[in-house]
C-alpha positions in Angstrom: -41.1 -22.8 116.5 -39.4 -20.1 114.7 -35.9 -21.3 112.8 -33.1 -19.3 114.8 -29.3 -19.6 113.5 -26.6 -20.4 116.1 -24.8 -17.9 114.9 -25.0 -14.8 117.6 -22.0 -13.2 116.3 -23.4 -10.0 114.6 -26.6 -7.8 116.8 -29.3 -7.3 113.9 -29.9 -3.5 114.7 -34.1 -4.2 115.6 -33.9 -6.2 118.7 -33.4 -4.6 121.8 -30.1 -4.5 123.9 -32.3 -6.1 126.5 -33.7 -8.9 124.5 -30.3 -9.4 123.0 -28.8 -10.4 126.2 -31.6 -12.1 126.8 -31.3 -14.4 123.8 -27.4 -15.0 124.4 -28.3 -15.8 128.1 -30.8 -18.4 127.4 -28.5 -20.1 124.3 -25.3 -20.3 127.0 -28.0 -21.5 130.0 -29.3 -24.4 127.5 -26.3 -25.1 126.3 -24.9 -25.3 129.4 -27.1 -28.0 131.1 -27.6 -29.4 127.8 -31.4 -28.7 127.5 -32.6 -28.7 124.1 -35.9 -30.6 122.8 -33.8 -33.5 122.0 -33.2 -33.9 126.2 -36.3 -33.7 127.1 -38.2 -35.9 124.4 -40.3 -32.4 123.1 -40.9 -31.5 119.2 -41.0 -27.6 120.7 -37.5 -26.2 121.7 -37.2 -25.4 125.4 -37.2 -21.8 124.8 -40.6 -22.4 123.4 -41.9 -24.6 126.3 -40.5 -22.0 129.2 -42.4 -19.3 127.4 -46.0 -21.3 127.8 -45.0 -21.9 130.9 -44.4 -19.1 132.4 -47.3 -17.8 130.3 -49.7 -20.3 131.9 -48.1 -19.4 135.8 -48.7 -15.2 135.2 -51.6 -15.6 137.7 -50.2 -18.5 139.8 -51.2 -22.2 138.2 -51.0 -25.2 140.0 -48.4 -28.1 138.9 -51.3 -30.9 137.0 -52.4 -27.5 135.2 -49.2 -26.5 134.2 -48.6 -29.6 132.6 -51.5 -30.2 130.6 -51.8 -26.3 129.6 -48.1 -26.6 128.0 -48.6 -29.7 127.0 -46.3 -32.1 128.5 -45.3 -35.3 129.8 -44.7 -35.2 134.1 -41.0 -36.1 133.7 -40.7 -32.8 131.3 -42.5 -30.8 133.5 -40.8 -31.4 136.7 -37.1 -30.5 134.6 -38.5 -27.5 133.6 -40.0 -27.0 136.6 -36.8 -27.6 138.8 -34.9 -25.3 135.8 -37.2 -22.6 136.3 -37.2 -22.2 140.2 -33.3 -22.4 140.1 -33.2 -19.6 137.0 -35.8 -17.6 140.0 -38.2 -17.1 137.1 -40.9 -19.6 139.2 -41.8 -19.4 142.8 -43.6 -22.3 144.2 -46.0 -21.4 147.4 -48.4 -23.2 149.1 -51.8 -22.4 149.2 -53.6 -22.3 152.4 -56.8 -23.5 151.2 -55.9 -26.8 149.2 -51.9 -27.1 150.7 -50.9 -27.7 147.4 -48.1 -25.6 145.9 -49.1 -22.9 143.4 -46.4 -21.7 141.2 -46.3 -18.6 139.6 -44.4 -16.5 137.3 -41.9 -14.1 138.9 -40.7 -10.3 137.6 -37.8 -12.1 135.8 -40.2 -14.7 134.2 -42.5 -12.1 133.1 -39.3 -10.0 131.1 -38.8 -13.0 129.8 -42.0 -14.0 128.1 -41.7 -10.2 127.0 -38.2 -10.5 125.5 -39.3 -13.9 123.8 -42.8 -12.0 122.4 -40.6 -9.6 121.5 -38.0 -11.4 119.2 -40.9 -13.6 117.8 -42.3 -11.0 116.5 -39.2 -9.6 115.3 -38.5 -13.2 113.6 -41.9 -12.9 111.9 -42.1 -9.7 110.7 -38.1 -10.8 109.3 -39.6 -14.1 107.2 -42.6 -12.0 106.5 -40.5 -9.2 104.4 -38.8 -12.8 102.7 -41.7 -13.9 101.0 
């Protein structure tokens, strides 16, 4: 996981409006509800985690796949399961062949895994200049 400061006071001049917002967003949502990695019992920060996610659902994934794809435990994936339908970045439907729900990534799940690719690669070209 890329080493973010808390400190959002000052916009570095590279990363987007849109991806700006985007980072303040997500810090007050998780801050909010108190998700972090700590909550949750993940090594990866949550940020990290609802980008493989949604990364994993682009296609529509079904729940048992989601979980071992991104790697977790089912008590973390129903949280960020529930998180992410509530935040409308997921929508869950049924499929007709197998009646099990198939949940894939929405328009404002896909900005977001843009946004994140966006200011990780922003964050590594940054530490990359610092060596």
């Amino acid at each position: 996981m890329i080493g973010v400061t808390n400190d959002l006071e000052e916009e570095p001049a590279e990363i987007s409006q849109l991806a700006w917002n985007w980072l303040g967003a997500m810090k007050q949502m998780t801050q909010l509800i108190g998700l972090d990695a700590n909550v949750l019992g993940a090594n990866r920060g949550s940020l990290e985690i609802i980008n493989t996610m949604l990364n994993v659902s682009m296609n529509g994934m079904l729940k048992t796949q989601i979980m071992y794809r991104s790697n977790l435990n089912s008590k973390q994936l129903q949280g960020y399961l529930d998180l992410l339908l509530k935040w409308g970045m997921l929508e869950s439907k049924k499929s007709i062949v197998t009646r099990r729900s198939v949940y894939t990534s929405t328009e404002r799940g896909r900005k977001f895994v843009s946004t994140y690719a966006e200011l990780t690669g922003l964050f590594d070209s940054m530490s990359g200049q610092q060596e």
